[in-house]
N, C-alpha and C positions, 0 to 999 in steps of 0.2 A: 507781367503777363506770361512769360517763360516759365515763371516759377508756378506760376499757377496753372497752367496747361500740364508741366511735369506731375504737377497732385494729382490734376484730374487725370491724369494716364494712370498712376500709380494705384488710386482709387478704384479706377475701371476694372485692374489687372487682378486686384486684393478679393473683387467683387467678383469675378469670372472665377475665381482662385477657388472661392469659397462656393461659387455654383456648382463646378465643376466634383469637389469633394464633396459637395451634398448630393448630387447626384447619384453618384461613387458610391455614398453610403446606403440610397434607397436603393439600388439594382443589391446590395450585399442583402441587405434584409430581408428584401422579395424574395432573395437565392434560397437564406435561411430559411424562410416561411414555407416556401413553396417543398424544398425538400422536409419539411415537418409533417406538413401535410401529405406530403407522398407516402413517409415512413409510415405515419398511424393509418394508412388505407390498407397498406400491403402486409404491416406487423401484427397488428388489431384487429382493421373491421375486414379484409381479405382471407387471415391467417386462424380469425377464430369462429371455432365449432359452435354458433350461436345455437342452434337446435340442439345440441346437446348441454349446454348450456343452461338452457330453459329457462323458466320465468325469475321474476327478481325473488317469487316467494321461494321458488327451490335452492336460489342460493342462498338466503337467509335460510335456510332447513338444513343445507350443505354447511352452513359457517357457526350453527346454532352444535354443531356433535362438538366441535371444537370447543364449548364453554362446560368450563369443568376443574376441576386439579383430580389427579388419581395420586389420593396418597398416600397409598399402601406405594407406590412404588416410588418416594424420595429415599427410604433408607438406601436406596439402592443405586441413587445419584452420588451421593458423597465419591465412593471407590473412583468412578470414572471424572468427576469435577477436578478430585488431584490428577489426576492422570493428566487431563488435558490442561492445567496449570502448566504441571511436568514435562508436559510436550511442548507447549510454545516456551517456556523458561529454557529447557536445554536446547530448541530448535533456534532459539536467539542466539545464545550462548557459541553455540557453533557458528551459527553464522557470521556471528564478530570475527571468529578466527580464519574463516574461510573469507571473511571481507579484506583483513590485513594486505595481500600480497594483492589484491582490487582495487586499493585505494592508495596505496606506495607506485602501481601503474597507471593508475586513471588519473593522477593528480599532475599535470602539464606539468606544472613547473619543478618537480620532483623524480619524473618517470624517469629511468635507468636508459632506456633507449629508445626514443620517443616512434622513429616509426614502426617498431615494432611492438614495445610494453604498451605505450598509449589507446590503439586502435583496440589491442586484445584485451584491456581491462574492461574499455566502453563496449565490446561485443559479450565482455559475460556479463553485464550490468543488464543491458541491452534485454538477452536471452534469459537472465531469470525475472525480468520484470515482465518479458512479454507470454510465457509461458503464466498460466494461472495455477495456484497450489494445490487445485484438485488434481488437475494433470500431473503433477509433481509427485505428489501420493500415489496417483494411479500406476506411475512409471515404478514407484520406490517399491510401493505392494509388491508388483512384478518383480523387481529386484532382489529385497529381503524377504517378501514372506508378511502376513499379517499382522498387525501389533501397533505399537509405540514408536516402534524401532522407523518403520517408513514414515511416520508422520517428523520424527524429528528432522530426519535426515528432507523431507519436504519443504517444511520450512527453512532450514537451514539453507538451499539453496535459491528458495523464495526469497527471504530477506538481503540477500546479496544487492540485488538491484538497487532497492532504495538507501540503506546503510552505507555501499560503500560510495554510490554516486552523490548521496548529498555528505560524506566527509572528505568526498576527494574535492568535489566544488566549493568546501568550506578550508581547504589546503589552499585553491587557487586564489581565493581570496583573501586572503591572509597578510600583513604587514608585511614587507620586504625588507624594512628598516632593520631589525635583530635579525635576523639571516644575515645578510651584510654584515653587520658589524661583530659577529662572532665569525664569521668567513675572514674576514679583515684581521682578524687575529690571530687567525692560522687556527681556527676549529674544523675538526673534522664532518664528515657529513651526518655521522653521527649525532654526535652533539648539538650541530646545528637541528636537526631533528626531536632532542631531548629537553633545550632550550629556548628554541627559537619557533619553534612550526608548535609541536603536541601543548604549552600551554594557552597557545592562540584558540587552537582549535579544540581540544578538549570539552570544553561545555556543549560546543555542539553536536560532539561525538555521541557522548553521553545520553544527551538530551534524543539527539536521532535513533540510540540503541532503545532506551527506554520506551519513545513512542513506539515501536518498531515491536519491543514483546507486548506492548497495549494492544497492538493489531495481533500480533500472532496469537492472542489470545480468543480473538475471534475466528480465526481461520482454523487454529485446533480444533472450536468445537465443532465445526462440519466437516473434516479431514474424517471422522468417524463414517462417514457415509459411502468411503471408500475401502474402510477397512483397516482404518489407520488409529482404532482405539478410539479414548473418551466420550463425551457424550455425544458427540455426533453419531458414534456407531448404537447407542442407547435410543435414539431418536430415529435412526433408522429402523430398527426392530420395533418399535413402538409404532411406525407407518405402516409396517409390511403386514402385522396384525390388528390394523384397522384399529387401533385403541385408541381413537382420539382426546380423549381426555389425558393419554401419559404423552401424545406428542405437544398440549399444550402444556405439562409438565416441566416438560425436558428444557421446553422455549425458555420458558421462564426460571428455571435452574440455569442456561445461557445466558440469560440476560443477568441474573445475579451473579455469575462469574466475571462478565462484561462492568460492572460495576466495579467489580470489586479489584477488575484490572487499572480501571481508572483514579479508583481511591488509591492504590497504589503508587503509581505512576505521576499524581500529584504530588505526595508528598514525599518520597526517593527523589523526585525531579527538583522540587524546594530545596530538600535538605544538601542535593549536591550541587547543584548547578546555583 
């Protein structure tokens, strides 16, 4: 009888346990719901010009300019297509190197001085993930001047964020077993580093560098729209004189560079990793 009165306590308690966390779960949901519903009031049907807007026929007449190719003006894509290759290829490139001394600090079990390297790695990670790379461009423009030159240096600071915090998180994770045993040997920290850490983590490096200029290859092409070169900046002359046929041009010259970062990026990613 003990034993059976303990079940049924134990039962009761499993059952309350589980009411309890379903309750839990339907006030989360409502929470969600209901701030969903607040968002699309105040973002949507609060925040938009429906009168100006006007009927569904004038936006199909508004989305009808947009069907077209103007192809007198692709010879003129090519110039700015390398360009903006050029700019996320070198805009990566730099940011590996500006990642180095981000991710030898961010990396716990590695940092030189933990309360002070640690903190200041994860605030520049931090600071170039939560800044977006138009801002980046915006600030460069203002710095250097128009071109190439501000978008690489854009990205370059963009890419920090993600590059060196997922290869410092893939340092903390890493076997501790060959660290030790080359330490145990009287290896320096060096070596331990040449041996022991970089070919653990290496493919993930790579692999994070790799997807990293896949994106920056998207973020060049509208880095133009700031002033930062390639076809973003094509795209935006293309708006400002109403040519809607050369701004679906342009899209679609993006979208074939976007491709063609992918095709890329698979098979570099294959052949090294």
């Amino acid at each position: 009888m003990a034993s059976a009165s303990t079940t049924a306590r134990n039962v009761d308690r499993i059952l309350a346990a589980r009411t309890k966390a379903k309750f839990g779960r339907s006030i989360i949901y409502a929470a969600v719901i209901a701030m969903a519903v607040f968002s699309i009031k105040t973002t949507i049907i609060d925040d938009t010009d429906w009168a100006r807007l006007g009927s569904v026929a004038n936006v199909l007449a508004s989305a009808a300019e947009f069907l077209g190719v103007d192809w007198g003006l692709l010879p003129n894509l090519l110039e700015p297509a390398i360009e903006t290759i050029m700019v996320a290829t070198l805009g990566t490139l730099l940011g590996v190197v500006v990642c180095v001394p981000a991710i030898w600090f961010g990396a716990l079990n590695i940092t030189p001085f933990t309360p002070v390297t640690y903190p200041l790695a994860r605030l520049m990670m931090t600071l170039s993930r939560s800044i977006h790379e138009i801002v980046w461009g915006l600030f460069f423009v203002a710095a250097v001047g128009l071109g190439a030159l501000a978008g690489v240096l854009a990205l370059a600071i963009r890419s920090v964020g993600f590059i060196a915090k997922m290869s410092a998180e893939a340092i903390e994770d890493l076997d501790p077993n060959p660290v030790e045993a080359i330490r145990a040997v009287g290896g320096s920290d060096f070596q331990v580093f040449i041996y022991a850490i970089l070919p653990q983590v290496l493919p993930v490096i790579v692999g994070v560098v790799i997807f990293e200029w896949e994106i920056n290859i998207r973020r060049s092409s509208i880095l133009g729209l700031v002033g930062a070169g390639g076809l973003g900046l094509v795209f935006f002359r293309q708006l400002n004189t109403f040519n809607f046929p050369g701004v679906t041009t342009v899209i679609l010259a993006i979208l074939a560079l976007i491709l063609f970062g992918e095709i890329v990026s698979y098979y570099v990613r294959k052949a090294i990793i």
